[in-house]
N, C-alpha and C positions, 0 to 999 in steps of 0.2 A: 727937466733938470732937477726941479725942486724932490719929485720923486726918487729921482736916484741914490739924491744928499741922505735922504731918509734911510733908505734902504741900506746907505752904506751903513748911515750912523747907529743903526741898527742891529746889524750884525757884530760890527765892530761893540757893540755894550753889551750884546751876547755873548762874545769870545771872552771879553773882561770878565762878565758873571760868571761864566765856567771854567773860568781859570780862578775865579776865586773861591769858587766851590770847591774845585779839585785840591786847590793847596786847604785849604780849608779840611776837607775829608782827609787826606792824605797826613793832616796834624793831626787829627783826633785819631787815625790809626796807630800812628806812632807813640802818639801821646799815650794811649792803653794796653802797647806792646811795654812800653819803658814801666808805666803806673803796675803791671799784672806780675813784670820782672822784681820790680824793687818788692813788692806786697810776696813775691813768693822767695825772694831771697830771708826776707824777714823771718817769714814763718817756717822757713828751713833751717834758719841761727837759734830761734825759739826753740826749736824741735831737737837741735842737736844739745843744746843748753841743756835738756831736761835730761837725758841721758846719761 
């Protein structure tokens, strides 16, 4: 029984971990989708400026 407890508590802190990896990755994609939009909206206000 004590091996079961284990096994379950187990799995169950794996799915926790990889669900906090995935939101995790899943920030830092977005976060570099929003960070590459604003940095090229910039440099295309700069770019029109000069013109």
């Amino acid at each position: 029984m004590i091996h079961l407890t284990l096994i379950i508590v187990d799995f169950l802190t794996g799915l926790l971990v990889a669900g906090a990896w995935a939101l995790a990755s899943a920030g830092g994609a977005i976060a570099a989708l929003l960070g590459g939009g604003v940095l090229g909206l910039s440099i295309f206000r700069k770019w029109r400026r000069r013109d």
